[in-house]
Each structure stands twice: as C-alpha cells, then as structure tokens.
C-alpha positions in Angstrom: 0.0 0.0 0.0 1.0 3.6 -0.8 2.0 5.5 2.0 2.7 8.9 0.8 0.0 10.9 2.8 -1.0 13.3 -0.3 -2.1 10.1 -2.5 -4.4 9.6 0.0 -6.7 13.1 -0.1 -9.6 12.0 -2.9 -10.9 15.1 -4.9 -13.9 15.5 -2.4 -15.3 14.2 0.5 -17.7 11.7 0.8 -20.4 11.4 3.5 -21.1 7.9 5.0 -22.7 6.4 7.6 -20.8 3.9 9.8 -23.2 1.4 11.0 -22.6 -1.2 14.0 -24.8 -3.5 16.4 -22.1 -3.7 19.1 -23.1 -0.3 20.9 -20.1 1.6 21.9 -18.5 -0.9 24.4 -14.8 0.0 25.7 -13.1 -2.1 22.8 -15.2 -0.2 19.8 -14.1 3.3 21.8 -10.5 2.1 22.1 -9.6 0.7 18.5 -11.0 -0.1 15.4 -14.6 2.0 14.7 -13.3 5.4 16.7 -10.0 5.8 15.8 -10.6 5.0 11.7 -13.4 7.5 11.4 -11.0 10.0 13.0 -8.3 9.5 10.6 -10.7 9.3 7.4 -12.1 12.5 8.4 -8.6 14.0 9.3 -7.4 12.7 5.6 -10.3 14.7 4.3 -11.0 11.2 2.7 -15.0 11.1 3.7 -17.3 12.7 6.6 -19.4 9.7 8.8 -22.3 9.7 11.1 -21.6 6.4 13.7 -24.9 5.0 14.1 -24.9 2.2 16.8 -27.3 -0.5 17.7 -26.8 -2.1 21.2 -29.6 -5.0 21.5 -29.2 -5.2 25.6 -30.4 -2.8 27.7 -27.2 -2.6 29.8 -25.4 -2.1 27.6 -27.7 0.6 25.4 -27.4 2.6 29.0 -23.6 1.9 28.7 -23.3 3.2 25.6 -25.4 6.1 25.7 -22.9 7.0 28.8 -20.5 7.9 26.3 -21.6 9.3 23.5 -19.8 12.0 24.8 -16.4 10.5 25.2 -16.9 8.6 21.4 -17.6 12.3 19.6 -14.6 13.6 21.3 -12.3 10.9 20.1 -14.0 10.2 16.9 -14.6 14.0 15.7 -17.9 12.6 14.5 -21.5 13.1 15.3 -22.4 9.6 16.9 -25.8 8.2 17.9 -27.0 5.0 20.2 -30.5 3.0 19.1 -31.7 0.5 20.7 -31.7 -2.7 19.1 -33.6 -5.9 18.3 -30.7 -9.4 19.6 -29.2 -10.4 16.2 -29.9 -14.1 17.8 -34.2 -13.8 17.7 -36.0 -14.7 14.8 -36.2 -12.1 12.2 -34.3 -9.9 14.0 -32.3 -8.2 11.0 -35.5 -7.5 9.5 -36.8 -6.3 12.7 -33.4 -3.8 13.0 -33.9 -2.8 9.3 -37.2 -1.4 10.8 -36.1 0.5 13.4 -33.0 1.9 11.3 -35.4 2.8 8.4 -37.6 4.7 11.2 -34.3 6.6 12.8 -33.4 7.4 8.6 -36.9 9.2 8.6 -36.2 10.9 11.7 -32.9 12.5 11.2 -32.5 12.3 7.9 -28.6 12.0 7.7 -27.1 13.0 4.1 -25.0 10.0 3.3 -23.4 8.4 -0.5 -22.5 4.8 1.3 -23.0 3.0 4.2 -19.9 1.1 5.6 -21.4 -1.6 8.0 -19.3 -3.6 10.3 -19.8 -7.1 10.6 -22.1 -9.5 8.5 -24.7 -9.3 10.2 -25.0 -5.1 9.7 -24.7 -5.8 6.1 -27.3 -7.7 6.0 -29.3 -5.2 8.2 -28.3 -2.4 5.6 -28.9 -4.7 3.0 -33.1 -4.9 3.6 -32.7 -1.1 3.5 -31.7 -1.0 0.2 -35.0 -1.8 -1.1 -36.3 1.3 0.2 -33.5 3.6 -0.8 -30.3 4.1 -3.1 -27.0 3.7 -1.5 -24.2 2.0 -2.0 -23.1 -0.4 0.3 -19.8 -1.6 1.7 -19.6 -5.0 3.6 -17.0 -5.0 6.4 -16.2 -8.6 6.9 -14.4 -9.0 10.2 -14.1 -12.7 10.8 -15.9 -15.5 10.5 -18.8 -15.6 12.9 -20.1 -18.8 12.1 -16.8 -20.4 13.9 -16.8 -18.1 16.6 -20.9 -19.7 17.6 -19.9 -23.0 17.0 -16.5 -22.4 19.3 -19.0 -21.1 22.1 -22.0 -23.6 22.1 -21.8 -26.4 23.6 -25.6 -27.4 24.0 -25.9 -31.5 22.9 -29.8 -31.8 23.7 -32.2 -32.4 21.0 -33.6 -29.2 21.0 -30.2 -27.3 21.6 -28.9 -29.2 18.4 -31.8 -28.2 16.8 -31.2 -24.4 17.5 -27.5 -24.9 16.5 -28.3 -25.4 13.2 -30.9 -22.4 12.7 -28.0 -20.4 13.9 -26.0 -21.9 11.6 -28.6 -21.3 8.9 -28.8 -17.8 9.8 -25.2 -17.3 9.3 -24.5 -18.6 6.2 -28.0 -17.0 5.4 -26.0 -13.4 6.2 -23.2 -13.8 4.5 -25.0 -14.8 1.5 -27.0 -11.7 1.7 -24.0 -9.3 2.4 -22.3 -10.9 -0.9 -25.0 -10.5 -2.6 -26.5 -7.1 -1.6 -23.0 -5.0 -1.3 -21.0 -3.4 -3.9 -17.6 -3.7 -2.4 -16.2 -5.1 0.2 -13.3 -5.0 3.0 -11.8 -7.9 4.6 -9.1 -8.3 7.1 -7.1 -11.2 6.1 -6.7 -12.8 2.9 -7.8 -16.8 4.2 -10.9 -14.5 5.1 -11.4 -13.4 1.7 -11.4 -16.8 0.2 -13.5 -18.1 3.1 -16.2 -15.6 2.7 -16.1 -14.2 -1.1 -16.7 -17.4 -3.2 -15.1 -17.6 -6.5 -18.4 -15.6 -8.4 -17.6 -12.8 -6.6 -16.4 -10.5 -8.9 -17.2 -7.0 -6.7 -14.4 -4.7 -5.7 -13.2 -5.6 -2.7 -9.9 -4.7 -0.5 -7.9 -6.6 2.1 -7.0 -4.1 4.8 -5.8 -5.7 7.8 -6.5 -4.4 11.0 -4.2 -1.0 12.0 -3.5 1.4 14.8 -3.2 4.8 15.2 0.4 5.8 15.1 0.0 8.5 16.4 -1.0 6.7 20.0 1.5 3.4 19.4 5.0 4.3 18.3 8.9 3.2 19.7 10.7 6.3 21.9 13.7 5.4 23.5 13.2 8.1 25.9 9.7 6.9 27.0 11.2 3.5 27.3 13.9 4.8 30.1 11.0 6.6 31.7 8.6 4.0 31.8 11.0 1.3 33.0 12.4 3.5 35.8 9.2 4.0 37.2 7.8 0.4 36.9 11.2 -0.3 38.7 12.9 -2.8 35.9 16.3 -2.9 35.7 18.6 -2.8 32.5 18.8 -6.2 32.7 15.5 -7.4 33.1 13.8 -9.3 30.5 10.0 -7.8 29.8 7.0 -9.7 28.6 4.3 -7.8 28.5 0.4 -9.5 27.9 -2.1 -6.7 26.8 -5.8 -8.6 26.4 -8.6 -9.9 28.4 -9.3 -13.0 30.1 -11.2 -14.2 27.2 -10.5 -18.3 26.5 -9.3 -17.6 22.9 -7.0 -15.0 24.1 -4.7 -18.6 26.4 -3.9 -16.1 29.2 -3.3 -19.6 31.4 -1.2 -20.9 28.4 0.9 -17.5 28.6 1.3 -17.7 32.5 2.9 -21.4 32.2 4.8 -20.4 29.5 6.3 -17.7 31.5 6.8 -19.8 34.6 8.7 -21.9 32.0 11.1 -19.0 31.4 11.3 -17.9 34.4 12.4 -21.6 35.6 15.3 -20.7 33.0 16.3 -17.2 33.5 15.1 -15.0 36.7 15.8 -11.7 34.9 12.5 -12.5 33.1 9.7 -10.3 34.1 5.6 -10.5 33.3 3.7 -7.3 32.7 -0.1 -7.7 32.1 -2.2 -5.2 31.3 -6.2 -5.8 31.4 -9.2 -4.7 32.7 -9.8 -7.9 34.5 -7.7 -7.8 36.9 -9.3 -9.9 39.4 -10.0 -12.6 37.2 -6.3 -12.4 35.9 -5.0 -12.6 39.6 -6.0 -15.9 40.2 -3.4 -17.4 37.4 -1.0 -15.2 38.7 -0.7 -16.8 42.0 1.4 -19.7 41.1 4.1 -17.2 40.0 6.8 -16.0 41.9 6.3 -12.8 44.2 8.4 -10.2 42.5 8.2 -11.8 39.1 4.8 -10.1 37.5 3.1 -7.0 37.6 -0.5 -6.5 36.5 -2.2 -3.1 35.4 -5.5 -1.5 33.9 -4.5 0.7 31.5 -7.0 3.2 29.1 -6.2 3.1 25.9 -3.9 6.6 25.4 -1.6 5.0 28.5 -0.7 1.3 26.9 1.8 2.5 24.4 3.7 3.3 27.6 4.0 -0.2 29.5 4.5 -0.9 25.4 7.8 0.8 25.2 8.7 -0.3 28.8 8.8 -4.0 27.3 11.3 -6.1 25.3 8.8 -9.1 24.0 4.8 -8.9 23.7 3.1 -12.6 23.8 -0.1 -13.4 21.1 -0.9 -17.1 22.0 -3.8 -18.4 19.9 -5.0 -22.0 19.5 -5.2 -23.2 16.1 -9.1 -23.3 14.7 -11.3 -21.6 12.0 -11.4 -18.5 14.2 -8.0 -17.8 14.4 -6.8 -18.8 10.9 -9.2 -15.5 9.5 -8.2 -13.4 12.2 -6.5 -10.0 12.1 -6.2 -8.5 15.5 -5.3 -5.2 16.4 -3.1 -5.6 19.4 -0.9 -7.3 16.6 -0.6 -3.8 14.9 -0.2 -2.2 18.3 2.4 -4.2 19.4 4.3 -3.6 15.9 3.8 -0.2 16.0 6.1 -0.1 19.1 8.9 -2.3 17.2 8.1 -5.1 19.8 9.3 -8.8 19.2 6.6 -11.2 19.5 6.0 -14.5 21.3 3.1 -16.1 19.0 2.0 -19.4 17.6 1.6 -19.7 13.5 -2.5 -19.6 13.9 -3.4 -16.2 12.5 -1.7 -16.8 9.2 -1.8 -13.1 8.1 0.1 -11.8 11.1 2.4 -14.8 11.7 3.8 -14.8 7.7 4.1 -10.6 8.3 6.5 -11.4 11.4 8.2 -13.6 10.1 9.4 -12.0 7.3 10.3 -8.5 8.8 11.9 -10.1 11.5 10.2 -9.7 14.7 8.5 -12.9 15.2 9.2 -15.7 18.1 7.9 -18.3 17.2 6.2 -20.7 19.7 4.6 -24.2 19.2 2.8 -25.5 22.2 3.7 -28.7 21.4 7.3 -27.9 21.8 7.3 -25.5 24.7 10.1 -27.2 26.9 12.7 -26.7 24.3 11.3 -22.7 23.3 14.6 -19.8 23.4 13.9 -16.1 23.6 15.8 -14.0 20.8 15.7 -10.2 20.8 15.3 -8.1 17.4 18.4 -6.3 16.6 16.8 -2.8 15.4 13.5 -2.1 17.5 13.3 1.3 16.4 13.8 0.0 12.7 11.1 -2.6 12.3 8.7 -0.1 14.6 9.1 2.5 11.6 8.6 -0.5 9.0 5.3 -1.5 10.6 4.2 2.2 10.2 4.3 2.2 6.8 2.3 -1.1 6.9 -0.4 -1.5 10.1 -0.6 2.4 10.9 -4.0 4.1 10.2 -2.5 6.4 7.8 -1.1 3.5 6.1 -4.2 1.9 5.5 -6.2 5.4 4.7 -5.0 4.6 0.7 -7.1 1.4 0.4 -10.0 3.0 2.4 -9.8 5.9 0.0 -10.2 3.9 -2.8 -13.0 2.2 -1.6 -14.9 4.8 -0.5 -14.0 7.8 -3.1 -15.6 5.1 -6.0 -18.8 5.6 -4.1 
C-alpha cells in the first residue's frame, strides 16, 4: 500500500454512515470503529455519522454514557438506538425497521454506508429496497466459527437451535455478498473463506491497524517507563495486553512464562487488562516479584508498550484464528516489539516472520522454546508504520470509499 499521505486526499469528501450492532462498548471506543473515522475524516477522505445499535439494555445505557467520550475521540457526530438481539427470529428485518424509522427521523445526508460485521450488512442490505445507497460490507471474521466455538448445548432441542444459527449465518453472508457493492476484509484466508469464486465486486484486504499516532517506539519513554515500573537494565520484559477471554490462552501464557522464568530469573511479566481480578487468580502460582498487572486506558498502553522487550499473542489453532487480524498485533508492531506467537493467525504470523520480529512458539514444543531479541527495534517499529498504521491503510479506504 501507498504510503505517501498526499495520495491519499480524494478530490472530495464523501459522506457515510458507519453502522454497527455492538453499541459503543470500551473495545469499539478504544480501537477499530473510533479511531478510523478520525483519521478518514482527518485525511479529508469522507465525513461519517456512527450510528450504533446495542440490542441489551445494559449495555444501550452503557453506551449512551459515552456518546460524549466517542464524539470527542471520533470527531464525529455519533448516535446509540436501541436494538432488536441479532440471535431472535427475524431480527435483521426487525433492525432494518427500526433503522429505516431513525433514517426518517434525522435524515442523515449520506453516499455509502460502511457496516461492520455481517450481520450489519445484512441489516443495511433490507434497507436498500427502500432507498439508493451503496453499500460496503466490512467482513471482520468469520462468525459462524466463533458460535460453534462457544455452544456447547448436545440436547435435541439445543442441536436443533444450533443449526438455525448456523442457517442464519451462512443465510448473512449470502445476503452481504449479494446485496453489497464492495467489500473490505481483514485477512486474505478471510477473503477466500467468505467471497466465493463468483464474486467479482471490488473488494480490499485491509488488515487491521493502529493509530500511530497513539502506538510508536521512543527510547526516551522507554527509560522513563522502566524507571518508574522499577525494571532494571537487565531485566527481560514480557508484557500481555488482552482480556481474560478463553481464545486469548492467558493460562497458556502464564505457564509459558513460569517456563522461562524456571530458566532465567531476569524474566519479568507485565499484564495489562481490565480484568484484573479474574487475571489474579493465574498469577498466583508465579513468583512474588516476578509479575506486575495493570489497567490501563487506551492513550496510557503505548507506555507499558515501550517499557517492554517481548509482547506474547498465543492463539490456539481453529477456524477462528486462521481469518483473524487482530489489532493488538498492529499495536504491538507499531512499538517495534518482538513477539511471542503461535503460527494460527496466518496473516500476522507470515508478516513477522518476514520482517523479523516474530518468536515463534509451538505449544507442542514449549520445553525446548529460546527467547531472541530483534536487533533494530526502532527499525522494524518504523517499517510496521508504513504497513499496520491508520495512515497507512487510509489509501485502500480511499479507494474504496471515493468510488462511491
């Protein structure tokens, strides 16, 4: 991709709408929907309105809580619906409804919608009966796998409702093939999972990028950081930056540091979440003295970031991961980091290796697994700017959404 900032400026701006059903939960403030409307609209690339649907009433009241904070960061006008579950019956049509009814109602000006996730496509997609648009499927994994990871029901009837889901979700993707007119995805295995070979639409594979203008290496934060987390020179920093999620193997990266640690002493484990409780009770089996655990928001991670010498990304291998494009992968590039992972997100894996900042890690041959430190930090952090950064990225959005 291009990265020379003045190819990216189209010869006008267009006006979109951004549509999600995930309300605006910490993780949609903190990466992906926030921070790329920000830099489209600072690349004078195209203007949004972020329309969210959150289909739980906690989380509606959640989200409508910050509104405020999610204008501020996104520099765009942003409004919270409330929403039908994308799991009841006929709920798409059921949200195309209600989104029609809040189209009447404020009657945003708008050339293309840009809906995240399958499902939203396929939300949009009903709309389009109704009204001319063009539409832009954002295909961020494959959700399909990520049900049948989760459900675990064996009963009759649960089996039964397995396959409706299942149903529905090829159902969606069929629709958002069908009803868009280009398309984003964020790996290539995605692309050939999810476009079949009669899809002849434009499309883009943009993997998933961070602001480098919040993740970046400084030598002199790095000193600063370290000194006041109270590591010395010779210390040896993991860091872990995630949730306690299953798919994320926190307990798979605690023995593997315990592993280390059995090995070398100088190794230290920084972990950064916002479940700190629930990380705590994996910790205990670790050393006092050997691991230090944070909350962090999101503007105050690139600093434990810098303080570090390895990040860890351990994934198991299954349809979910293979697709995958994560962000903390960008973030931890960004910041020049080496790091830890297994070969299951294939994107991300192939890009390490081959611009040098990759430890590889099998968990079948975790006894015999040796630590090696990149040579030029700062030199492979500006290399993955040109590659993962937002800016970086803004070309093939451009192109994408200047055709509109």
């Amino acid at each position: 991709m291009n990265s020379n900032a003045d190819k990216f400026k189209g010869p006008k701006k267009c006006k979109g709408l951004f549509i999600l059903f995930e309300g605006i939960s910490d993780t949609v403030i903190d990466s992906q929907v926030i921070l790329h409307a920000r830099t489209i609209r600072e690349r004078e690339i195209a203007d949004f309105e972020i329309w969210s649907f959150a289909c739980l009433d906690e989380l509606y009241k959640r989200s409508v809580a910050k509104i405020n904070e999610a204008q501020e960061l996104s520099g765009c006008k942003v409004r919270i619906f409330r929403g039908v579950r994308p799991s009841y019956p006929f709920s798409s049509v059921r949200n195309a409804y209600i989104f029609w009814k809040k189209l009447r109602k404020y009657r945003p000006k708008f050339e293309f919608i840009h809906a995240r996730t399958d499902y939203s496509t396929t939300v949009c997609a009903y709309l389009k009966l109704l009204r001319h648009f063009e539409l832009i499927w954002d295909c961020r994994g494959d959700s399909e796998a990520e049900f049948l990871g989760r459900y675990n029901h064996n009963l009759p009837l649960g089996v039964l409702l397995k396959w409706y889901q299942i149903i529905n979700f090829r159902w969606r993707t069929a629709v958002a093939s069908r009803a868009c007119q280009k398309a984003i995805f964020v790996s290539k295995p995605l692309k050939e999972l999810k476009a079949r070979p009669f899809f002849k639409k434009k499309y883009a594979i943009i993997p998933s990028a961070a602001s480098e203008k919040m993740f970046y290496f400084d030598k002199k934060l790095r000193k600063k950081m370290r000194q006041r987390l109270e590591y010395d020179e010779c210390d040896k920093v993991i860091i872990y930056c995630g949730s306690m999620a299953s798919y994320q193997c926190f307990p798979e990266t605690v023995h593997l540091f315990d592993l280390l640690y059995q090995k070398d002493e100088k190794y230290k484990f920084l972990i950064i979440t916002p479940q700190k409780d629930s990380a705590m009770n994996y910790l205990q089996c670790l050393p006092d003295g050997s691991w230090k655990i944070f909350s962090a928001k999101i503007i105050e991670v690139n600093s434990y970031l810098n303080a570090a010498d390895y990040a860890v990304m351990l994934r198991n291998h299954n349809p979910i991961n293979v697709v995958a494009s994560p962000t903390k992968f960008a973030e931890y590039c960004l910041t020049g980091l080496p790091i830890i992972m297994t070969n299951s997100i294939q994107d991300s894996y192939n890009l390490a290796k081959r611009l040098g900042n990759l430890c590889a890690f099998g968990f079948d041959d975790k006894d015999n697994f040796v630590l090696q430190s990149v040579e030029d930090r700062m030199s492979i952090a500006n290399t993955y700017q040109k590659i993962l950064s937002k800016t970086s990225v803004a070309a093939a959005y451009s192109d994408i959404y200047q055709s509109c």
